[in-house]
DSSP file (Angstrom, degrees, kcal/mol; ACC not computed):
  #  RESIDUE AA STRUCTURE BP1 BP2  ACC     N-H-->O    O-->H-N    N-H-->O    O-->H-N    TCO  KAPPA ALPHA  PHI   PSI    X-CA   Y-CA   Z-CA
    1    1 A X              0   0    0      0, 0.0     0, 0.0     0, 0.0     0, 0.0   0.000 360.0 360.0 360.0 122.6    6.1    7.4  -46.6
    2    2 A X     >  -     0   0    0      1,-0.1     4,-1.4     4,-0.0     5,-0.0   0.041 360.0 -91.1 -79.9-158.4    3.6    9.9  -46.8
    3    3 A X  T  4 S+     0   0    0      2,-0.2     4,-0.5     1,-0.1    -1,-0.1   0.324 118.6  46.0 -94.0  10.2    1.9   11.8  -44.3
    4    4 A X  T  > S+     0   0    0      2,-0.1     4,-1.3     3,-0.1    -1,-0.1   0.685 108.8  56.9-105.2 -31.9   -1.0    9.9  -43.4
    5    5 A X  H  > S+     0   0    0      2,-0.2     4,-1.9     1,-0.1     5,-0.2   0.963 113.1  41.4 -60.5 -48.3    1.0    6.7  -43.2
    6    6 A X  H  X S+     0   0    0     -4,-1.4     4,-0.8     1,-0.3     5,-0.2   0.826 122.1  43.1 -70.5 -24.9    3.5    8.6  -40.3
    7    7 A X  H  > S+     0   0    0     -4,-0.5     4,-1.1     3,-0.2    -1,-0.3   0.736 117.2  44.5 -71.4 -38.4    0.2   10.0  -38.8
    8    8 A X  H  X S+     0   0    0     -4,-1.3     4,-1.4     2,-0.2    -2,-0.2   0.675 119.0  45.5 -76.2 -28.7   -1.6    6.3  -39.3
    9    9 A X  H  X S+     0   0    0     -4,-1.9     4,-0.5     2,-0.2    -3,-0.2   0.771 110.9  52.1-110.6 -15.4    1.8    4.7  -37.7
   10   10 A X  H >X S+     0   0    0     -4,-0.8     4,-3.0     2,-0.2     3,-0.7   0.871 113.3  47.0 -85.4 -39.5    2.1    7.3  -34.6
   11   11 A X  H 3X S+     0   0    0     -4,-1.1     4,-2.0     1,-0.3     5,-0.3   0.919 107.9  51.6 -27.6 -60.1   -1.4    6.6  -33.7
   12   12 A X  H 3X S+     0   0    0     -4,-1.4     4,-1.4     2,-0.2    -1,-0.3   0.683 104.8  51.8 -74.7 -36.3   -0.8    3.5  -33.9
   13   13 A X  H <X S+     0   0    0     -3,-0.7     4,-3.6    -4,-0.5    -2,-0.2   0.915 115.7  51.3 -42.0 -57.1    2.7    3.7  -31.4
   14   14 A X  H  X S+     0   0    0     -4,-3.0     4,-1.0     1,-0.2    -2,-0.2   0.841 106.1  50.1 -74.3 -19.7    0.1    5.5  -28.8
   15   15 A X  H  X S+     0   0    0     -4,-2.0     4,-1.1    -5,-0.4     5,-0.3   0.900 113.1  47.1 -81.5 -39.6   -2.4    3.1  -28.9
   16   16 A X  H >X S+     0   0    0     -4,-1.4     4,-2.0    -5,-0.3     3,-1.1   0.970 110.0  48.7 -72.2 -26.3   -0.1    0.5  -28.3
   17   17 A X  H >< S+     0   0    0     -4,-3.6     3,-6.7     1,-0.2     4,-0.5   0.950 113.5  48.4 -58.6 -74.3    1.6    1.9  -25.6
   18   18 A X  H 3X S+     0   0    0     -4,-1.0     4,-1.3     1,-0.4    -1,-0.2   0.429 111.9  50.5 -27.8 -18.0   -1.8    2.8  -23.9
   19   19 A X  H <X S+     0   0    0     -3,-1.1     4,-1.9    -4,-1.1    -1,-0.4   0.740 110.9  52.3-100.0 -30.9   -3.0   -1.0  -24.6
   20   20 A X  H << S+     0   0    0     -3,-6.7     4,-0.4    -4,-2.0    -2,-0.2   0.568 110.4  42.2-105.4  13.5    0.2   -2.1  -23.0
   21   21 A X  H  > S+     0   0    0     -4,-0.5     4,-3.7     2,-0.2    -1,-0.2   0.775 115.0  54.3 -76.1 -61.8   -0.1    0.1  -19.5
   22   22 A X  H  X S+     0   0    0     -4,-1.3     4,-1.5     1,-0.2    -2,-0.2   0.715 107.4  49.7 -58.2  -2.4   -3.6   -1.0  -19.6
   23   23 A X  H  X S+     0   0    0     -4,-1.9     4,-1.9     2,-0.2    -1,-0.2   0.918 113.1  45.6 -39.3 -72.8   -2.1   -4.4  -19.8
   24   24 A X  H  > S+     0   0    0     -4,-0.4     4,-0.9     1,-0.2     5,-0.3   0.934 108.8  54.1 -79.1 -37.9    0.0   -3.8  -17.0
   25   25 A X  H >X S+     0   0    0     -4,-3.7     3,-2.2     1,-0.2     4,-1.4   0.877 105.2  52.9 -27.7 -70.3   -2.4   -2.3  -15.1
   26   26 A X  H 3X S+     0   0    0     -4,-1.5     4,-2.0     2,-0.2    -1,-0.2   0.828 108.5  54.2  -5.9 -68.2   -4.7   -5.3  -15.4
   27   27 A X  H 3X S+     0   0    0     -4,-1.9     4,-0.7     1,-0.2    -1,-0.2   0.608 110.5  42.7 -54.0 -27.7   -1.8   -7.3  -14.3
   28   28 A X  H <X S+     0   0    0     -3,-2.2     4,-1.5    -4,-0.9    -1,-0.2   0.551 113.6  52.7 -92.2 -19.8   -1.3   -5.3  -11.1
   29   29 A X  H  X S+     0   0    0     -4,-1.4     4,-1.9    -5,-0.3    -2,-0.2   0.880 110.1  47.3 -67.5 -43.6   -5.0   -5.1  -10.4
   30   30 A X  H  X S+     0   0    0     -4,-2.0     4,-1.6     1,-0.3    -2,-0.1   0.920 107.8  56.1 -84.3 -23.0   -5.3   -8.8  -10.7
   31   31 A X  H  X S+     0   0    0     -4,-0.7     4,-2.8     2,-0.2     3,-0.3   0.892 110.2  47.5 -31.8 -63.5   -2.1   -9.2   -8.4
   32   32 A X  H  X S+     0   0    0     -4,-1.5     4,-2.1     1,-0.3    -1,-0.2   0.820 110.4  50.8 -58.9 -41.7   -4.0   -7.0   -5.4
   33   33 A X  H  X S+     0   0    0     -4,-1.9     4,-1.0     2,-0.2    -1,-0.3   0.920 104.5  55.0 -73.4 -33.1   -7.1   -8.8   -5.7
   34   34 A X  H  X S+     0   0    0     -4,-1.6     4,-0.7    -3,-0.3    -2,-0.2   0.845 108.3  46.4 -48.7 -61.6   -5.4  -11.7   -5.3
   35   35 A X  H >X S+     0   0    0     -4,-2.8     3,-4.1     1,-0.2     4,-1.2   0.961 110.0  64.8 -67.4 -76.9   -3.6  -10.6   -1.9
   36   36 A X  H 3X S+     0   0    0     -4,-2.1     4,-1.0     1,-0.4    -2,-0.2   0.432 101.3  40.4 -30.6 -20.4   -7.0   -9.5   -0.9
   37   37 A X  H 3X S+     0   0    0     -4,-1.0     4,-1.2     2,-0.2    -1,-0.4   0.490 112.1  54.5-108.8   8.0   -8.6  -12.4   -0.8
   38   38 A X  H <X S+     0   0    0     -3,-4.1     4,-0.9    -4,-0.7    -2,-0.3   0.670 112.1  44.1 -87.3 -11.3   -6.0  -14.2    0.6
   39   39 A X  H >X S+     0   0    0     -4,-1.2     4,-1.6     2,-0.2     3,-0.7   0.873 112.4  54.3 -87.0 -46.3   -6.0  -11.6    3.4
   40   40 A X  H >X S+     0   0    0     -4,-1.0     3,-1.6    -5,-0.3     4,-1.4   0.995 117.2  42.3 -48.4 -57.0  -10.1  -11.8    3.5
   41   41 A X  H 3X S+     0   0    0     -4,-1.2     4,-1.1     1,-0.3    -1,-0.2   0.657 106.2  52.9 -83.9   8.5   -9.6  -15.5    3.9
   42   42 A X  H <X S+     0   0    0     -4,-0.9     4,-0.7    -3,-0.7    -1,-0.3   0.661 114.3  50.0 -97.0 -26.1   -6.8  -15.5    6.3
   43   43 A X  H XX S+     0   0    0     -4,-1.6     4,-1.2    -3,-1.6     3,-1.2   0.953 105.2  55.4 -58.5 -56.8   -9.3  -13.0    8.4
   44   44 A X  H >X>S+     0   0    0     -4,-1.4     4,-3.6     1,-0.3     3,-2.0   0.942 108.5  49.8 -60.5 -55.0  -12.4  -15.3    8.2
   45   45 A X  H 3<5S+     0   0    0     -4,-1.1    -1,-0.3     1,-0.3     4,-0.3   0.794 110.0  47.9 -65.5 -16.7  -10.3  -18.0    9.6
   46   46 A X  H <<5S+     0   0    0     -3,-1.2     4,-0.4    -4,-0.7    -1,-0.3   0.594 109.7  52.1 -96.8   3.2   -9.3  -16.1   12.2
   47   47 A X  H <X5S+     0   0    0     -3,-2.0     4,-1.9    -4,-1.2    -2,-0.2   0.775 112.9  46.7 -74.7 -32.4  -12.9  -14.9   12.9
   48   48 A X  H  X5S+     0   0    0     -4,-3.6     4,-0.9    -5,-0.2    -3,-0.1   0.696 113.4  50.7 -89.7 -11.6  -14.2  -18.6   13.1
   49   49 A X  H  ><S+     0   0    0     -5,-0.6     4,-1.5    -4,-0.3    -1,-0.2   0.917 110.2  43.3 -78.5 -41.5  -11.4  -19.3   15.1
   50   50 A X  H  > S+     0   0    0     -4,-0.4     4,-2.8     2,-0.2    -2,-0.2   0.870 116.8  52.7 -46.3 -55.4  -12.0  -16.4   17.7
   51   51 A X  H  X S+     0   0    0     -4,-1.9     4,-1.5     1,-0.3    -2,-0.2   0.771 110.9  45.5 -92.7 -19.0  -15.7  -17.4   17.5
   52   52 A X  H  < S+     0   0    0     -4,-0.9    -1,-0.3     2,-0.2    -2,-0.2   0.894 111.3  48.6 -70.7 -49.2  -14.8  -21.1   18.3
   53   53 A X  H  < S+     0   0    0     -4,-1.5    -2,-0.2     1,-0.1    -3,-0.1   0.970 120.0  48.9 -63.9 -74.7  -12.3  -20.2   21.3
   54   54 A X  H >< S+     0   0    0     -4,-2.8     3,-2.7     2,-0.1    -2,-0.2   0.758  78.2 121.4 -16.9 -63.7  -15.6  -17.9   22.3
   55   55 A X  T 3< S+     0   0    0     -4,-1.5     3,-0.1     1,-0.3    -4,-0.0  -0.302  80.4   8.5 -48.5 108.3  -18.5  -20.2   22.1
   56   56 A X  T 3  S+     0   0    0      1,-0.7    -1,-0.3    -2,-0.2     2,-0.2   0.132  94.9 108.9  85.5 -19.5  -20.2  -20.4   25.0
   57   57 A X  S <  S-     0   0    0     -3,-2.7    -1,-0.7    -4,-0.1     2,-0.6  -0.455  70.1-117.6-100.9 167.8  -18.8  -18.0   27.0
   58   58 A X    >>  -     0   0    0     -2,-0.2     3,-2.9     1,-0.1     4,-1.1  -0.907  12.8-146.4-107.6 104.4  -21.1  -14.6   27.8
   59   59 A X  T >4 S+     0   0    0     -2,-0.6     3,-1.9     1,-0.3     4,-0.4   0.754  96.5  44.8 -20.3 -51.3  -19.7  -11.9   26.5
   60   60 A X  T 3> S+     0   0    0      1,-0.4     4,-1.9     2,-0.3    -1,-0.3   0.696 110.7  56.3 -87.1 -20.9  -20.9   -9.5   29.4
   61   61 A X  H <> S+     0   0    0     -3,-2.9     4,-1.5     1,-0.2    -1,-0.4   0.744 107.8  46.4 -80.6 -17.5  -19.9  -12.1   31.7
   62   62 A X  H <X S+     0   0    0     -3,-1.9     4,-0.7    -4,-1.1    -2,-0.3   0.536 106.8  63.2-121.4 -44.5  -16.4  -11.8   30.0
   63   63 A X  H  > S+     0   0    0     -4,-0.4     4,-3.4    -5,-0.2    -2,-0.2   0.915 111.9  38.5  -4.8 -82.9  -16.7   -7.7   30.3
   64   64 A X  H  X S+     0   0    0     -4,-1.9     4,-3.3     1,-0.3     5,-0.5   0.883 104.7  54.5 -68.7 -38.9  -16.7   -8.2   33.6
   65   65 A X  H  X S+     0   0    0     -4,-1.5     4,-2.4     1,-0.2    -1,-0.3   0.908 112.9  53.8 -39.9 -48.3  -14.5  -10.7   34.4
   66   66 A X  H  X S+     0   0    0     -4,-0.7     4,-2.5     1,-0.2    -2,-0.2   0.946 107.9  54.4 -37.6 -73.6  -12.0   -8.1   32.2
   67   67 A X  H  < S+     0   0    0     -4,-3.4    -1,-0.2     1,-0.2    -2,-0.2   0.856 107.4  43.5 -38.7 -49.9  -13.2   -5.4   34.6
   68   68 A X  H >X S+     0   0    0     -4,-3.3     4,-2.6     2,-0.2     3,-1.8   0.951 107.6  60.8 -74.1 -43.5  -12.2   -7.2   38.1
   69   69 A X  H 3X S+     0   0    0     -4,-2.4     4,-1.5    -5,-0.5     3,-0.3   0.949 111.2  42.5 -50.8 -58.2   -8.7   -8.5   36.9
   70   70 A X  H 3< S+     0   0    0     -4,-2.5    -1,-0.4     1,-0.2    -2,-0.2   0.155 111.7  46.8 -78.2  31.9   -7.9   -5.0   36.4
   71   71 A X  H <> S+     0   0    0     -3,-1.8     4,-1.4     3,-0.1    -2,-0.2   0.652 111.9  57.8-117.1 -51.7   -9.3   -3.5   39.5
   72   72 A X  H >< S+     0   0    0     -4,-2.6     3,-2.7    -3,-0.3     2,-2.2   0.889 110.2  46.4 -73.2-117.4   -7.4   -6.6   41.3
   73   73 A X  T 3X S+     0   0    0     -4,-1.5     4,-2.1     1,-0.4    -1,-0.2   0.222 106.3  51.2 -65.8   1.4   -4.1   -5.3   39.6
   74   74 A X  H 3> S+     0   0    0     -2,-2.2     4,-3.9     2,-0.2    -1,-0.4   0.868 113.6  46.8 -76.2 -43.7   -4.3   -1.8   40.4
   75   75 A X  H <X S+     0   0    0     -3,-2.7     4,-1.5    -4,-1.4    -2,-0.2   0.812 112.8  55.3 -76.3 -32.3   -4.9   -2.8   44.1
   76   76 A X  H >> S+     0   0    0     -4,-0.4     3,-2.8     2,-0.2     4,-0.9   0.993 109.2  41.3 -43.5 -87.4   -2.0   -5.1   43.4
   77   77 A X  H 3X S+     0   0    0     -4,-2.1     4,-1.5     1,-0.3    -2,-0.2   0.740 112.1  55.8 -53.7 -34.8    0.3   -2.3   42.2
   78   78 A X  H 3X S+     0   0    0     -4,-3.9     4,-1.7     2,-0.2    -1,-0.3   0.866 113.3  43.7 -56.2 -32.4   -0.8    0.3   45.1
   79   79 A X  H <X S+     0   0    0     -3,-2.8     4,-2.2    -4,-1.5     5,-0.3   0.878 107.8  53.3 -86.7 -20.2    0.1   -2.3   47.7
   80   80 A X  H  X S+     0   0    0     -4,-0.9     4,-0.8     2,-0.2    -2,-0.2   0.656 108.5  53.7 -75.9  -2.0    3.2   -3.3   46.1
   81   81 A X  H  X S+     0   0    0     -4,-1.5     4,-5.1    -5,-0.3    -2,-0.2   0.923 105.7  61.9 -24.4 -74.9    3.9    0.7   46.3
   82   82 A X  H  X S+     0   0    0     -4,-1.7     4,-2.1     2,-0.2    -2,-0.2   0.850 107.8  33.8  -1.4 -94.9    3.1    0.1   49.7
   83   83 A X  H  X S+     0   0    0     -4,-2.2     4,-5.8     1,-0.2    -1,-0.2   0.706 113.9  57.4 -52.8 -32.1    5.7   -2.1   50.5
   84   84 A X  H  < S+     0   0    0     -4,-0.8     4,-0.5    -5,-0.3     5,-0.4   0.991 112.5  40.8 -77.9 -55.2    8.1   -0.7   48.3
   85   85 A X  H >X S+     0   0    0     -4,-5.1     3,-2.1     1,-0.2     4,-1.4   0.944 114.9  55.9 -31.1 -53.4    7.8    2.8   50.2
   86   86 A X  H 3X S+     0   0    0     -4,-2.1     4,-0.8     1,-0.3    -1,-0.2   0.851 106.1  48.5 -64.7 -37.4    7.6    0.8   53.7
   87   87 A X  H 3< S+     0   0    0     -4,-5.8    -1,-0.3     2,-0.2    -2,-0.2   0.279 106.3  58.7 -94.6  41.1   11.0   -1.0   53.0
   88   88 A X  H <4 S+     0   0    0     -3,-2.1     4,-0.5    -4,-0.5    -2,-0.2   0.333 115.0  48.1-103.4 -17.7   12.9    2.9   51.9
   89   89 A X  H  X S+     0   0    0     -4,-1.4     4,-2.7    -5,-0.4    -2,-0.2   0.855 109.7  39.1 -85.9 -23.8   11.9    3.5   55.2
   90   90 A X  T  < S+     0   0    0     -4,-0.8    -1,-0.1    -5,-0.2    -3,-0.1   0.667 116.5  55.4 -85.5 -23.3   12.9    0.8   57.2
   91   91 A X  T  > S+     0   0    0      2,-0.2     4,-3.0     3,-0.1    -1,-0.2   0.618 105.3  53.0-105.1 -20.6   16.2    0.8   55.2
   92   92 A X  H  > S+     0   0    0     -4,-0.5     4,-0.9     1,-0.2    -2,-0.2   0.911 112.0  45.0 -88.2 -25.2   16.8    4.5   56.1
   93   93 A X  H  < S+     0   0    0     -4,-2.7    -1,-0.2     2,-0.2    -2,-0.2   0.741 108.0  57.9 -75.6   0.9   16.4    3.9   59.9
   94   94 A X  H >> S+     0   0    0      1,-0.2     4,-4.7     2,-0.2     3,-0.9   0.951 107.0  47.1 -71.8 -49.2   18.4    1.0   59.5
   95   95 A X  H 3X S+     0   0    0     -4,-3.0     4,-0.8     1,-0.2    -1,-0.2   0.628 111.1  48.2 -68.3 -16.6   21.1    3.3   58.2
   96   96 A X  H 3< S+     0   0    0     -4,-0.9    -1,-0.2     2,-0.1    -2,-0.2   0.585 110.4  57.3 -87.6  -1.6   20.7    6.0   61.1
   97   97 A X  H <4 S+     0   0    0     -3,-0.9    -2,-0.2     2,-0.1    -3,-0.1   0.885 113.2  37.1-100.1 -58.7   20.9    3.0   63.3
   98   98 A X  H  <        0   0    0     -4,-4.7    -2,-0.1     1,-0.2    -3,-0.1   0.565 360.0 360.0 -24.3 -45.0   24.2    2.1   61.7
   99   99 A X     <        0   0    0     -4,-0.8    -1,-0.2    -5,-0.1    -2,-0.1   0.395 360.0 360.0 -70.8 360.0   25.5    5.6   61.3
């Protein structure tokens, strides 16, 4: 074998390796896109679903509604504070009453 064949035939090794990353590359590329549009289309349907479950309603109106609920459960949890403070007292005269 001379030297131009073993120069001709290592070339020829690196080019194939190089064809056969980009190969696999290709192959992982097409893989990704593939999960990516099932993930676009598994979003769309849950946008048109969202927008279906939506429709009709006023957003702002929806805001607020949002707004009161929690306002209403703060006021909630300060009076059940309340109570819970009002019976550790009630339970500690009970126990001096006792004593």
């Amino acid at each position: 074998m001379s030297i131009e064949t073993a120069v001709v035939t290592t070339d020829l090794d690196r080019l194939a390796e190089r064809v056969e990353k980009a190969a696999t590359l290709v192959v992982e590329l097409k893989t990704k896109q593939a999960q990516l549009e099932a993930e676009k289309a598994e979003l769309a349907r849950r946008l048109d679903e969202t927008t279906q479950k939506l429709q009709g309603q006023d957003p702002s109106l929806l805001v607020t509604e949002l707004a009161s609920l929690k306002k209403e459960q703060r006021e909630f949890l300060a009076e059940r504070k309340d109570v819970a403070t009002r019976i550790e007292a009630l339970l500690k005269k009970l126990d001096r009453i006792d004593a």
